[in-house]
DSSP file (Angstrom, degrees, kcal/mol; ACC not computed):
  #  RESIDUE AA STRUCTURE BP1 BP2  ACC     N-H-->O    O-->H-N    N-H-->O    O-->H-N    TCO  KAPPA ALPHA  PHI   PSI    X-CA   Y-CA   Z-CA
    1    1 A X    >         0   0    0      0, 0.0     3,-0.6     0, 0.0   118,-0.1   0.000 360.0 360.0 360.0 108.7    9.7   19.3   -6.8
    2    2 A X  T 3   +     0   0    0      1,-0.2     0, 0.0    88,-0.1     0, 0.0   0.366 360.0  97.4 -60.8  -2.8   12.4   19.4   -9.4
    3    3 A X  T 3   +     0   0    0      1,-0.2     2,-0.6     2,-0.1    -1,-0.2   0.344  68.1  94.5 -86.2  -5.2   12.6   15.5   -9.8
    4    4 A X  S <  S-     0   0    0     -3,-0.6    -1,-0.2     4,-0.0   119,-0.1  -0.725  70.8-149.0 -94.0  71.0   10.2   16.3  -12.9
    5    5 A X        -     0   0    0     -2,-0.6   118,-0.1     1,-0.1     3,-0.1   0.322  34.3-108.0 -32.4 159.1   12.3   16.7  -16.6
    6    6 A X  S    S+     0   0    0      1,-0.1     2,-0.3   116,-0.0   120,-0.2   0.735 101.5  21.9 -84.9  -3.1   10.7   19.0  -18.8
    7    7 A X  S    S-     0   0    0    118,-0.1     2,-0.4   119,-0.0   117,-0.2  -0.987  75.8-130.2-145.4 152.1    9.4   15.9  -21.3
    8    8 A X        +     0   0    0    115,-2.1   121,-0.2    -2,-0.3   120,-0.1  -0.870  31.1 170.6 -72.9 132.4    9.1   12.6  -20.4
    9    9 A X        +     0   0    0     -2,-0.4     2,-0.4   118,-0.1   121,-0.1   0.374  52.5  47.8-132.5 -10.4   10.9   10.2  -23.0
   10   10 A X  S  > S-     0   0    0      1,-0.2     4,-2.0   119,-0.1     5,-0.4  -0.951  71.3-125.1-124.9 123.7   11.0    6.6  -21.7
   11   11 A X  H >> S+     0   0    0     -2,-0.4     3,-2.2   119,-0.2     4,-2.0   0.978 119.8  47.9 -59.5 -56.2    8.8    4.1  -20.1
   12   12 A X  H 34 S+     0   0    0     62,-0.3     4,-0.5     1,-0.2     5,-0.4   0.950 106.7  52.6 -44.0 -53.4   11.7    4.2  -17.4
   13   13 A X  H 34 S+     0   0    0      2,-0.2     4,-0.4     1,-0.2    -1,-0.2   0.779 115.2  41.3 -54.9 -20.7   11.8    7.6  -17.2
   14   14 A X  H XX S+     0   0    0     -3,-2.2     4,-2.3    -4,-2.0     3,-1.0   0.936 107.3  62.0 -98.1 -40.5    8.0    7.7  -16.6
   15   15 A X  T 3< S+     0   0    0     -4,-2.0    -2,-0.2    -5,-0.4    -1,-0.2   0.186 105.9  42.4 -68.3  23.4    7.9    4.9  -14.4
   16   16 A X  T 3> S+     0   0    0     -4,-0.5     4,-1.6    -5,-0.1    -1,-0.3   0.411 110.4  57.8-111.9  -6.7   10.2    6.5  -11.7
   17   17 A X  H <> S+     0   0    0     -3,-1.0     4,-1.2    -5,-0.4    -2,-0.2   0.765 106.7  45.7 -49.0 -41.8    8.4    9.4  -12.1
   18   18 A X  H  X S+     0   0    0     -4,-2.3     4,-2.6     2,-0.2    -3,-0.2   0.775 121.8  41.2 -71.1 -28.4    5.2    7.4  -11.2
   19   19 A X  H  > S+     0   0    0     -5,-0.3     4,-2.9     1,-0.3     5,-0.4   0.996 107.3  53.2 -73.4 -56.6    7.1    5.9   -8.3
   20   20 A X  H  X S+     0   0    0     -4,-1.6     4,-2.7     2,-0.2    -1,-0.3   0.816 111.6  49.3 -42.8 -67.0    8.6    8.8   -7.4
   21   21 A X  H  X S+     0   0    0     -4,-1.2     4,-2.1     1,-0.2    -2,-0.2   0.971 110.2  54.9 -66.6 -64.5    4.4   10.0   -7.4
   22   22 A X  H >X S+     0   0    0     -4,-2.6     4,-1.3     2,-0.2     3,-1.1   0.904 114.8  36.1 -38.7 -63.6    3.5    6.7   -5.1
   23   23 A X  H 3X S+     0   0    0     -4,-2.9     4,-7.7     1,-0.3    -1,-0.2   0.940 108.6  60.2 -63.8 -43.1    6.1    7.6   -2.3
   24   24 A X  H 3X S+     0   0    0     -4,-2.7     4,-1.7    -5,-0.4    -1,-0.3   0.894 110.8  42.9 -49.3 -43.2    5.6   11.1   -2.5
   25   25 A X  H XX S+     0   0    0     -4,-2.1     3,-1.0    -3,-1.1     4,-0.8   0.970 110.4  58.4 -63.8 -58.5    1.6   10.1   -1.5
   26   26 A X  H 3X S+     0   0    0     -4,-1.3     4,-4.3     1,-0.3     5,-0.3   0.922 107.8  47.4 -27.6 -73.1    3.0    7.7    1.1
   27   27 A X  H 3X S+     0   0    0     -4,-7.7     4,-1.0     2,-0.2    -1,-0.3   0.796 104.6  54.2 -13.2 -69.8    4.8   10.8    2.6
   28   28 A X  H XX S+     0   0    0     -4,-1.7     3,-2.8    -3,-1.0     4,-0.7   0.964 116.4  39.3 -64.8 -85.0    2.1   13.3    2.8
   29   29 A X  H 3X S+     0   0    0     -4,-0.8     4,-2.5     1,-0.3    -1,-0.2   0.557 113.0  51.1 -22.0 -51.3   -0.1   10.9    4.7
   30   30 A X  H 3X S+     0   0    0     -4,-4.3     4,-3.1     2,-0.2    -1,-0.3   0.845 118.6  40.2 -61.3 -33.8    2.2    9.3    6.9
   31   31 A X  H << S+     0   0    0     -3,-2.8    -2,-0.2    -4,-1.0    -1,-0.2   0.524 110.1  52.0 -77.6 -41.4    3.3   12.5    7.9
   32   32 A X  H  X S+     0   0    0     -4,-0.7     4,-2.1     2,-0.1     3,-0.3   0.870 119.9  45.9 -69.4 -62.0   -0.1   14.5    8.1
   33   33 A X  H  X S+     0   0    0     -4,-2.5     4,-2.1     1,-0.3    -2,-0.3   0.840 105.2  51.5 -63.0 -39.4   -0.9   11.4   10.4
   34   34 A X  H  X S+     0   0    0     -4,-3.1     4,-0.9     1,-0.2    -1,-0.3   0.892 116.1  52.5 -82.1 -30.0    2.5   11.1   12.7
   35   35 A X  H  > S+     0   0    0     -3,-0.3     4,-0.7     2,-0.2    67,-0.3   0.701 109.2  45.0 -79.8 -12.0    1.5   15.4   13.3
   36   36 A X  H >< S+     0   0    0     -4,-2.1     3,-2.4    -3,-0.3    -2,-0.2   0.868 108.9  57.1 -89.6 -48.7   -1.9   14.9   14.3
   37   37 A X  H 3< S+     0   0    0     -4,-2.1    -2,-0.2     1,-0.3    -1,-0.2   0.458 106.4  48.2 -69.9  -0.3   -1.0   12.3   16.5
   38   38 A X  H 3< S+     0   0    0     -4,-0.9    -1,-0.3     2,-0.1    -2,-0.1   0.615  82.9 110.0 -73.3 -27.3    1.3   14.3   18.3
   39   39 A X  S << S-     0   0    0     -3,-2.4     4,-0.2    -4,-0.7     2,-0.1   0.045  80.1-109.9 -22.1 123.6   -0.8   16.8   18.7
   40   40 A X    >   -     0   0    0      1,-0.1     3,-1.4     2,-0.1     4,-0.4  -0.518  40.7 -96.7 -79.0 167.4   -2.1   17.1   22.6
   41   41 A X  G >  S+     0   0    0      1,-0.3     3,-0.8     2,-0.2    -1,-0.1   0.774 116.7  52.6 -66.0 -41.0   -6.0   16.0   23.4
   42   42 A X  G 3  S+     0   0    0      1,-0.3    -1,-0.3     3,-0.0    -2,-0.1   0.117 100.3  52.4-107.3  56.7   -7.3   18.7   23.3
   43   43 A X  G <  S+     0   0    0     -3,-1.4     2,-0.5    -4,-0.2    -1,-0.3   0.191  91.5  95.3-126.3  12.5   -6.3   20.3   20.1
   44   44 A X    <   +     0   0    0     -3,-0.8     2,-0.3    -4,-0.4    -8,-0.0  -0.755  51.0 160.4-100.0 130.9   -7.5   17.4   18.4
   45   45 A X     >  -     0   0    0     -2,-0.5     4,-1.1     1,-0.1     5,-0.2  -0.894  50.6 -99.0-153.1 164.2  -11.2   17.1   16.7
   46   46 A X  H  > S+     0   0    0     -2,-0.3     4,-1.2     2,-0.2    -1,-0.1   0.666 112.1  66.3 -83.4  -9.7  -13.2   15.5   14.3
   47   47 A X  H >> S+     0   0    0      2,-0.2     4,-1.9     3,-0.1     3,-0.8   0.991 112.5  33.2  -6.0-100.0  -12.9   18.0   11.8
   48   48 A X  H 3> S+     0   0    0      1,-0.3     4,-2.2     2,-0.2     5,-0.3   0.721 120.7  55.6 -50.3 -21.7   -9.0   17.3   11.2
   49   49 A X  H 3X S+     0   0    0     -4,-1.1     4,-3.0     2,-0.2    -1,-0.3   0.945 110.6  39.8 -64.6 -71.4   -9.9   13.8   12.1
   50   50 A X  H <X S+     0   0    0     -4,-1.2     4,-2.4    -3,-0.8    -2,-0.2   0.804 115.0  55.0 -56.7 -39.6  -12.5   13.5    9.3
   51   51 A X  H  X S+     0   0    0     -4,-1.9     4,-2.0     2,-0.2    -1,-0.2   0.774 115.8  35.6 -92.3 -28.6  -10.2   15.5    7.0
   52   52 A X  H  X S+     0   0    0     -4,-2.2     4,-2.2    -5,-0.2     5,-0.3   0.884 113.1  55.0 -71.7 -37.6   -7.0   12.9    7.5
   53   53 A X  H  X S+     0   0    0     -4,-3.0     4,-2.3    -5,-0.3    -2,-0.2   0.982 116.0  43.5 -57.8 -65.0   -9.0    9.7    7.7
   54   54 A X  H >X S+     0   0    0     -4,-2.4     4,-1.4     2,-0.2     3,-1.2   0.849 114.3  45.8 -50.3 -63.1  -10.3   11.1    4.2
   55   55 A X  H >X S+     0   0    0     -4,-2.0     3,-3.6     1,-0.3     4,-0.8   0.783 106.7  63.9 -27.6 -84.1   -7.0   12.2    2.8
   56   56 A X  H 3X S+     0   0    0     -4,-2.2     4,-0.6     1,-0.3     3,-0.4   0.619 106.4  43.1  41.6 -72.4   -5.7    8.7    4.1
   57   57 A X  H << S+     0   0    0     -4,-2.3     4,-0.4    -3,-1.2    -1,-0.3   0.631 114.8  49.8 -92.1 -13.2   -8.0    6.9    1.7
   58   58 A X  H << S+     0   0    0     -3,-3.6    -2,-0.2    -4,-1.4    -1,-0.2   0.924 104.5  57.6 -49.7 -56.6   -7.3    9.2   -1.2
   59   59 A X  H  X S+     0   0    0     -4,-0.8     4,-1.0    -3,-0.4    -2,-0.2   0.457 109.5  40.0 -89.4 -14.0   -4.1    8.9   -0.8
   60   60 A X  H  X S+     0   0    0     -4,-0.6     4,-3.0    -5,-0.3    -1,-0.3   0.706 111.5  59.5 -97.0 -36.3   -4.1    4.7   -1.2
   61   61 A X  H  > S+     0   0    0     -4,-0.4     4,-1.5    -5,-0.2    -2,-0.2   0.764 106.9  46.4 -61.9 -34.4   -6.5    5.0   -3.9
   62   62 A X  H  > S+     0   0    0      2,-0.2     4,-2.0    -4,-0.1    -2,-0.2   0.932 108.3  51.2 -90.4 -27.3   -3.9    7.0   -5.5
   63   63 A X  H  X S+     0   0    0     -4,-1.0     4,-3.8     2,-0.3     5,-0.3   0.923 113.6  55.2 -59.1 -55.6   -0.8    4.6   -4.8
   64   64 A X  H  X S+     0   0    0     -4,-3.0     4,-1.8     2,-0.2     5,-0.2   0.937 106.2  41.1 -36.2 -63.0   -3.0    2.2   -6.3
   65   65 A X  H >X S+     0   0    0     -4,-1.5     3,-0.6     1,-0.2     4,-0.6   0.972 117.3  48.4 -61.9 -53.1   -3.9    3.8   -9.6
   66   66 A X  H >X S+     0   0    0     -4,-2.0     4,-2.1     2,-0.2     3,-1.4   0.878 110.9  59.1 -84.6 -38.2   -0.1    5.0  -10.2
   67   67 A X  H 3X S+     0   0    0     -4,-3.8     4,-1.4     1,-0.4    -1,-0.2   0.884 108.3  42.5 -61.0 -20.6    0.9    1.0   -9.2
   68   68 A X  H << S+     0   0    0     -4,-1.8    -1,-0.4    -3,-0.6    -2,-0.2   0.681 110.2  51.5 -93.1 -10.2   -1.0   -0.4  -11.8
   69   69 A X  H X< S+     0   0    0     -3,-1.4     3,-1.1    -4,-0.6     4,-0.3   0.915 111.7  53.4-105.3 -43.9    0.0    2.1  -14.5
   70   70 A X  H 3< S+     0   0    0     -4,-2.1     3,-0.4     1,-0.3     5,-0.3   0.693 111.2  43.1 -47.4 -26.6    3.9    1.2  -13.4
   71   71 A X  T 3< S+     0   0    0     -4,-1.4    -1,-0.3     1,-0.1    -2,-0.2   0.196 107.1  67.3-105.3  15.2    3.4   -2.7  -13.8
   72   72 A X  S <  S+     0   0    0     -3,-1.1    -2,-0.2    -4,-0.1    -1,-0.1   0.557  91.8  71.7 -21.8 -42.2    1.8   -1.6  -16.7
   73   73 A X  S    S-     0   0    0     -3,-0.4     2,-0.7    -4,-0.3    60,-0.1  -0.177  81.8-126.3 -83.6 160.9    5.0   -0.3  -18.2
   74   74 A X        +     0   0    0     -2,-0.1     2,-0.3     2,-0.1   -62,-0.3  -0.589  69.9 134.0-102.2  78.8    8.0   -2.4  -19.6
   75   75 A X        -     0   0    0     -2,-0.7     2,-0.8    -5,-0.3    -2,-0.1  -0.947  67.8-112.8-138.7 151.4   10.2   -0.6  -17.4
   76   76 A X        -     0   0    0     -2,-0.3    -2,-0.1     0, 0.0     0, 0.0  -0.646  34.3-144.1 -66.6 111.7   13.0   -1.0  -15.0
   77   77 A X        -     0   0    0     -2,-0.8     2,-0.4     1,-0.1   -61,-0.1  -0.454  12.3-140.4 -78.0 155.1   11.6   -0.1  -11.4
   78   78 A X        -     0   0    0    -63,-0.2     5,-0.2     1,-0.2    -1,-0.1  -0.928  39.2 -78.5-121.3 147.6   14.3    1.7   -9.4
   79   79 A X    >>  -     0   0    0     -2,-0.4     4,-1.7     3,-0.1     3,-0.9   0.285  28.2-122.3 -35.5 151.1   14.4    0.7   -5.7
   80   80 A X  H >> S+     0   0    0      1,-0.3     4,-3.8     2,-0.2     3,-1.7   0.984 110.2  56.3 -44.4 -67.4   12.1    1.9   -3.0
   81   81 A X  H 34 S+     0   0    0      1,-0.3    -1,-0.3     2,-0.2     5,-0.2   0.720 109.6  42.7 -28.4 -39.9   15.0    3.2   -1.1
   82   82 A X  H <> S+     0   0    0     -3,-0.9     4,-0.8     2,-0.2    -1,-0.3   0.668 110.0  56.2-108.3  -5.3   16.3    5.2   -3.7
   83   83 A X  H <X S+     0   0    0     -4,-1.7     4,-1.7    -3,-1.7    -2,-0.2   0.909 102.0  59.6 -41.6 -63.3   13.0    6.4   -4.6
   84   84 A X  H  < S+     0   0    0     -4,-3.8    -2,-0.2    -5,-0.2    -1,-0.2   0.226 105.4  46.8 -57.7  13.9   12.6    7.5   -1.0
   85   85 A X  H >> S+     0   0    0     -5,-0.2     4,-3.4    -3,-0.2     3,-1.0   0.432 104.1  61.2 -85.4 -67.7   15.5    9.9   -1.1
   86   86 A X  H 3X S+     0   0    0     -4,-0.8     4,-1.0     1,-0.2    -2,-0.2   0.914 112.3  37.5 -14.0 -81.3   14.3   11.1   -4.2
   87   87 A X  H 3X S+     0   0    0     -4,-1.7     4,-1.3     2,-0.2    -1,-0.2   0.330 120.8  49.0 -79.8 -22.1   11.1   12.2   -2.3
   88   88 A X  H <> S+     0   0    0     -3,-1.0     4,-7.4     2,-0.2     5,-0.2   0.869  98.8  63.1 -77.2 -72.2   13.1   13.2    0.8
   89   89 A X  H  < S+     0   0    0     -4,-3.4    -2,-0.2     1,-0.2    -3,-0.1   0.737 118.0  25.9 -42.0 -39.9   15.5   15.0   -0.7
   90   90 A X  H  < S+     0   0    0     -4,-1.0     3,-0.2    -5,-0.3    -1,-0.2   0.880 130.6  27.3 -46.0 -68.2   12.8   17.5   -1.9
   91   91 A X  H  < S+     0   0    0     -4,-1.3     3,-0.4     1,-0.2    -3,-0.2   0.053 114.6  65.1-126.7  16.1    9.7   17.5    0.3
   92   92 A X  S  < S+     0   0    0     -4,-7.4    -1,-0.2    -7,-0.1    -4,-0.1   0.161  73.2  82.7-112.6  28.8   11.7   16.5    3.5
   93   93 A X  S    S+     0   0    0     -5,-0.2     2,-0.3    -3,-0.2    -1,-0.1   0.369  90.2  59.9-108.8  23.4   13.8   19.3    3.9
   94   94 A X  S    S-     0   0    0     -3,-0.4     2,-0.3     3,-0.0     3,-0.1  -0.853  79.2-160.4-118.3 168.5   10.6   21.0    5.7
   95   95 A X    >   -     0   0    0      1,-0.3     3,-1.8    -2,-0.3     4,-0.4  -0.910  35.6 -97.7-130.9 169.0    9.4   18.9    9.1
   96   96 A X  G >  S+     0   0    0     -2,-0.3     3,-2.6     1,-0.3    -1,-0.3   0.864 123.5  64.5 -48.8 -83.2    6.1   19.0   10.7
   97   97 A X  G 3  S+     0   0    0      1,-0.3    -1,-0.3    -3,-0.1     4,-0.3   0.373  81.0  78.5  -2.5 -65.1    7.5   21.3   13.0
   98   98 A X  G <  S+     0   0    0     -3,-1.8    -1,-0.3     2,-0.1    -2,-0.2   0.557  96.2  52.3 -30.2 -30.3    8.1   23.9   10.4
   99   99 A X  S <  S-     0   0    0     -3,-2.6     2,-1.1    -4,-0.4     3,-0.1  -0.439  86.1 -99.5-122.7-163.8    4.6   24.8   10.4
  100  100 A X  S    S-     0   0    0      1,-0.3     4,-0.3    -2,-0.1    -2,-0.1  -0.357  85.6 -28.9-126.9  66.2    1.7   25.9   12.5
  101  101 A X  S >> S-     0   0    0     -2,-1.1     4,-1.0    -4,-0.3     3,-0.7   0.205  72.3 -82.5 128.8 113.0   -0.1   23.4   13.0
  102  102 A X  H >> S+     0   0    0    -67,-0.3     4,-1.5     1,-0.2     3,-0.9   0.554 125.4  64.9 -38.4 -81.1   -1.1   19.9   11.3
  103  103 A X  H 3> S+     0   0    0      1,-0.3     4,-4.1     2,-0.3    -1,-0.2   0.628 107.4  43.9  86.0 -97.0   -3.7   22.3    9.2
  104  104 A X  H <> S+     0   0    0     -3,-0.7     4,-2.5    -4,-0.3    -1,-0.3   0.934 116.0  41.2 -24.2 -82.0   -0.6   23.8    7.8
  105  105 A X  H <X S+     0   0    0     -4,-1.0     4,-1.9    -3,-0.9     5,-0.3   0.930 110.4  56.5 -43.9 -43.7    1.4   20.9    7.1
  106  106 A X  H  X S+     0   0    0     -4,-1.5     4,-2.1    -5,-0.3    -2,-0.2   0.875 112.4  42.8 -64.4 -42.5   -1.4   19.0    5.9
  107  107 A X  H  X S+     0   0    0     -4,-4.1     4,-1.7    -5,-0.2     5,-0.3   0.918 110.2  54.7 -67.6 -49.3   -1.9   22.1    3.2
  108  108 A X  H >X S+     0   0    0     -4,-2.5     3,-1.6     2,-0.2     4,-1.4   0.957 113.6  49.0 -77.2 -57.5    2.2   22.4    2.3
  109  109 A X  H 3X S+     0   0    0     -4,-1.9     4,-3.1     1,-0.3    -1,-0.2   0.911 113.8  39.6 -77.0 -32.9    1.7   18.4    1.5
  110  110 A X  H 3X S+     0   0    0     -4,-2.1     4,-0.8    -5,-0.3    -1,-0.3   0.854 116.0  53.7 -62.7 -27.9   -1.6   18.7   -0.8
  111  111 A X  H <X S+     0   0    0     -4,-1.7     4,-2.1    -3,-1.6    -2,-0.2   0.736 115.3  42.0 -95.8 -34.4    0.1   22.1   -2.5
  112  112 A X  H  X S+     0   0    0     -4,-1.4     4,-1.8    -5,-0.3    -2,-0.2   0.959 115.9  48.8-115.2 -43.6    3.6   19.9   -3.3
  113  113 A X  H  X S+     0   0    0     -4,-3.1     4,-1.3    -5,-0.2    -1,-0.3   0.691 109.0  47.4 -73.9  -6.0    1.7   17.0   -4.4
  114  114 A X  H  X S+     0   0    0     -4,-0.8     4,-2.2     2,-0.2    -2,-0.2   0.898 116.5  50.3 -74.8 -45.8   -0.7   18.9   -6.8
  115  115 A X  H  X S+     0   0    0     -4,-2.1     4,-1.5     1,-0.2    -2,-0.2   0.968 107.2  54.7 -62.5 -55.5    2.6   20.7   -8.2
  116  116 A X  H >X S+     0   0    0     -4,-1.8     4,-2.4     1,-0.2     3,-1.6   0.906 113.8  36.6 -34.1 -75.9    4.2   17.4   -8.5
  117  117 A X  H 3X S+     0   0    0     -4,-1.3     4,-2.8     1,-0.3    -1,-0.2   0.879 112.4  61.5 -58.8 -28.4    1.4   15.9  -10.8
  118  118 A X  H 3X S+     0   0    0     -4,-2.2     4,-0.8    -5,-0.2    -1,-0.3   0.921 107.1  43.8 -60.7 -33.9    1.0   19.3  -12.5
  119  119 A X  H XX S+     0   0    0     -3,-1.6     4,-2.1    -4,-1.5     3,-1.7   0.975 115.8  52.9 -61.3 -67.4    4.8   19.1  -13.8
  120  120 A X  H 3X S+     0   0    0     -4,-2.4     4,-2.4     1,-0.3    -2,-0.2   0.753 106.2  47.1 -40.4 -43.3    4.2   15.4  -14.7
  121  121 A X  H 3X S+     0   0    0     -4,-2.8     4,-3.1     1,-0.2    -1,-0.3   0.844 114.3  49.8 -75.6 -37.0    1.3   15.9  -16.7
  122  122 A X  H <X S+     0   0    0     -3,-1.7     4,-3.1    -4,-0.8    -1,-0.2   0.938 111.9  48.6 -41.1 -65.8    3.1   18.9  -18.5
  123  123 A X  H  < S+     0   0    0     -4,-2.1  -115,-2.1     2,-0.2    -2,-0.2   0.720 111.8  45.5 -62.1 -23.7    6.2   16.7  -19.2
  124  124 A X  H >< S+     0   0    0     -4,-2.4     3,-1.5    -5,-0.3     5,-0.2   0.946 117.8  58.0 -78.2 -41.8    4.2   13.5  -20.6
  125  125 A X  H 3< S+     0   0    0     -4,-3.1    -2,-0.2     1,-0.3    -3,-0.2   0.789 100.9  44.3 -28.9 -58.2    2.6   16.4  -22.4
  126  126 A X  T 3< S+     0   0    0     -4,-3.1    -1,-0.3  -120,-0.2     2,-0.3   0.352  98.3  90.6 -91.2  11.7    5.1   17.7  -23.9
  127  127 A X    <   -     0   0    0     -3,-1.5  -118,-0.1     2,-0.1  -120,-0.0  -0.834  54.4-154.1-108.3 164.8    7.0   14.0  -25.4
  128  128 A X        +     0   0    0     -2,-0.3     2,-0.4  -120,-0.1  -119,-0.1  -0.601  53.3 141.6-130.0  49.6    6.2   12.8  -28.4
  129  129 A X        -     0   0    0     -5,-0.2     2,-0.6  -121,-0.2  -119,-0.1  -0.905  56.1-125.3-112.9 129.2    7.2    9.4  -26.9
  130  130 A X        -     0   0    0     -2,-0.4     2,-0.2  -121,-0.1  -119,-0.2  -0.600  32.4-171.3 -72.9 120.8    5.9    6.0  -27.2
  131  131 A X        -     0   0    0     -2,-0.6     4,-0.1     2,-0.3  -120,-0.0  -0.568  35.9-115.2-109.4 150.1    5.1    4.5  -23.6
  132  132 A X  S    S+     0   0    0     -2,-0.2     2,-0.2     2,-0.1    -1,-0.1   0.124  96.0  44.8 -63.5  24.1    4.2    1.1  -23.0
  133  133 A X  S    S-     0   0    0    -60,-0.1    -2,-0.3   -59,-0.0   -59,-0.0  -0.803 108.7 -58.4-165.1 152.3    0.6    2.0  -21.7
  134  134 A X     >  -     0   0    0     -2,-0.2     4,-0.6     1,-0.1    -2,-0.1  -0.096  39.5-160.7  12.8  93.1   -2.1    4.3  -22.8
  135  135 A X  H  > S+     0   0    0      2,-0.2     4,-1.7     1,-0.1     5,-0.2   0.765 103.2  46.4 -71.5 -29.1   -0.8    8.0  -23.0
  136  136 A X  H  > S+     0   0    0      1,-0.2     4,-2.1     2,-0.2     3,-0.1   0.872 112.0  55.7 -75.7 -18.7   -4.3    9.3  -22.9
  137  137 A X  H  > S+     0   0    0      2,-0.2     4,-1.8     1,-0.2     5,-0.3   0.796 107.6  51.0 -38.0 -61.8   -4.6    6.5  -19.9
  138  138 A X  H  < S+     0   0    0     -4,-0.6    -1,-0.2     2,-0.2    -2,-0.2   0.598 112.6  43.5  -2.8 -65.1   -1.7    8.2  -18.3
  139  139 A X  H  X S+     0   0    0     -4,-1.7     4,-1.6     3,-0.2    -2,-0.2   0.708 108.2  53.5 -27.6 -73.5   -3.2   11.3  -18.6
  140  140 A X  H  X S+     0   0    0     -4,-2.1     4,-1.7     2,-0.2    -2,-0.2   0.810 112.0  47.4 -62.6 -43.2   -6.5   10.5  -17.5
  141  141 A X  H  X S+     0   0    0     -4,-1.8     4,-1.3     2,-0.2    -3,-0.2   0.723 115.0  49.1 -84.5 -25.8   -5.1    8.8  -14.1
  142  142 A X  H  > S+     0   0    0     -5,-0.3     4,-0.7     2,-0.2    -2,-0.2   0.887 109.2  49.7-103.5 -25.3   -2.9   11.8  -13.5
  143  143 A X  H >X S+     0   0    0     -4,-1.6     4,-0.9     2,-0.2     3,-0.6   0.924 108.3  51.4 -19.5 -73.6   -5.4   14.1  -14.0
  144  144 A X  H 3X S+     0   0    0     -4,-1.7     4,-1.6     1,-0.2     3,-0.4   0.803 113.8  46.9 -38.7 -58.3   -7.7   12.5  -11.8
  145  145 A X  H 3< S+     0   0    0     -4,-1.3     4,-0.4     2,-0.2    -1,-0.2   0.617 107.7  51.9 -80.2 -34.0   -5.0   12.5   -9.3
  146  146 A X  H <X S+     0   0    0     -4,-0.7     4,-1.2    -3,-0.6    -2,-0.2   0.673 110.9  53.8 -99.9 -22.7   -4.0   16.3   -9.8
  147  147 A X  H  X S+     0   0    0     -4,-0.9     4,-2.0    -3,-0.4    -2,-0.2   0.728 103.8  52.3 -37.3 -63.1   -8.0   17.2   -9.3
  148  148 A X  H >< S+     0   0    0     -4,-1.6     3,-1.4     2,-0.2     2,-0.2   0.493 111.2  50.3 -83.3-137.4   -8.1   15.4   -6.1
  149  149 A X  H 3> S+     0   0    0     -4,-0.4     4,-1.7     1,-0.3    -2,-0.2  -0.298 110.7  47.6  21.3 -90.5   -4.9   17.5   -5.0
  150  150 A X  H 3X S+     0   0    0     -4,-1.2     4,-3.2     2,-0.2    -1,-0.3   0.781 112.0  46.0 -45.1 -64.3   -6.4   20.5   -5.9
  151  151 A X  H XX S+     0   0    0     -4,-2.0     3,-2.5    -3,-1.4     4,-1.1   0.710 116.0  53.7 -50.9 -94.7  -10.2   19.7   -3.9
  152  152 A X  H 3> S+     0   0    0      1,-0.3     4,-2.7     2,-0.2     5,-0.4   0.582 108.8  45.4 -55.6 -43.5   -7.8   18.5   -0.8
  153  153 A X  H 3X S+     0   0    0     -4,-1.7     4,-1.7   -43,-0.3     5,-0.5   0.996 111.4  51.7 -58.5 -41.5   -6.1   21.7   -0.9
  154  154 A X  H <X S+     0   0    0     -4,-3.2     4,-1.1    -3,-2.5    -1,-0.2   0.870 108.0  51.7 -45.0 -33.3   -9.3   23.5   -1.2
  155  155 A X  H  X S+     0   0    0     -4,-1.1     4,-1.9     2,-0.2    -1,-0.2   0.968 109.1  52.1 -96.9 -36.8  -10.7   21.5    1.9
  156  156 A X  H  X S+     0   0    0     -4,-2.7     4,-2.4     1,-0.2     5,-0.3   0.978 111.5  47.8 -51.7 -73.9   -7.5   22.6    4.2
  157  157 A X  H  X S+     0   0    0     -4,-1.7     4,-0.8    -5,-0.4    -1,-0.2   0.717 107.8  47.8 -57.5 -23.8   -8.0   26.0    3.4
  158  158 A X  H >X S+     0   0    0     -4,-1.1     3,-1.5    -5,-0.5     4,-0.9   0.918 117.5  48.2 -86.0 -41.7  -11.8   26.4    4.0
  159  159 A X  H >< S+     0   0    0     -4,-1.9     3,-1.0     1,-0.2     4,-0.4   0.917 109.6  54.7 -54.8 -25.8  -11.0   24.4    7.7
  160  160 A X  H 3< S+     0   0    0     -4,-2.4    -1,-0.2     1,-0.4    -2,-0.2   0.746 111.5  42.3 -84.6 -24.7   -8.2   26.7    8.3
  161  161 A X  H << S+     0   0    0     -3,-1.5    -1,-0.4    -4,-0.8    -2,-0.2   0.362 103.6  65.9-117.0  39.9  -10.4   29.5    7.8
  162  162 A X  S << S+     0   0    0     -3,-1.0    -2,-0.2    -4,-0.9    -1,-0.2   0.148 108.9  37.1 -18.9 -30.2  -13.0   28.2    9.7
  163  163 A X              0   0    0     -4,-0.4    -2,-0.2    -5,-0.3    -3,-0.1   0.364 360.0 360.0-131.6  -7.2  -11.2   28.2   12.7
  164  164 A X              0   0    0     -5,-0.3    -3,-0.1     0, 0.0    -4,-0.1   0.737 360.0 360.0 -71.6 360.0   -9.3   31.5   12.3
């Protein structure tokens, strides 16, 4: 996702970066969820089941942590809308279709949201900027966040080859 400067410099600039991180979660999930449920009955199991539901609850947990660190900030939030375009423009120019298989999707959304937070954490890294919150705070929560990526992709890839 290119929507990540190579420093952060602003509490605005990190707080659409954080938004920008909220929708982007929003996405995956909605998106893993609208492809299993098209799925027909019997491709459908409690494996992938177990593995969205979990994602699902990551994935709110994480919208959570990033909301509170944005009404943290003293920053101008930029609309939803134009967040979601942001986030489109990027990681919508694949559709479920594109891949083989919820499995698949699920993995491509776990892979581009660990890169996402991997940039961020680089770019807060590399400013020497004061933010209206707790850089090591910041940090810590996007860490956290970039971790839990990492494990989800790890859990796609051992069902996927589980069932090859």
């Amino acid at each position: 996702m290119s929507s990540v400067a190579a420093r952060v410099d602003s509490d605005d600039q990190l707080a659409r970066l954080l938004q920008i991180g909220i929708v982007l979660e929003e996405v995956v999930e909605a998106r893993a969820h609208r492809h299993y449920q098209s799925l027909p009955g019997e491709e459908r199991d409690e494996a992938i089941e177990e593995l969205l539901s979990e994602a699902s609850a990551e994935s709110a947990e994480h919208r959570r942590r990033l909301e509170s660190l944005v009404e943290a900030l003293d920053a101008d939030s930029i609309p939803f809308e134009d967040v979601k375009e942001l986030v489109a423009g990027s990681y919508g120019q694949t559709g479920p279709e594109d891949f083989d298989g919820v499995l698949y999707d699920q993995l491509h959304g776990e892979e581009t949201a660990y890169k996402f937070y991997d940039d961020l954490i680089d770019a807060v890294e590399a400013s020497d900027a004061e933010f209206g919150v707790d850089r090591e705070d910041v940090l810590e929560t996007l860490r956290d966040i970039r971790h839990a990526e990492a494990e989800g992709v790890e859990e796609v890839a051992k069902l996927m080859e589980a069932r090859a």
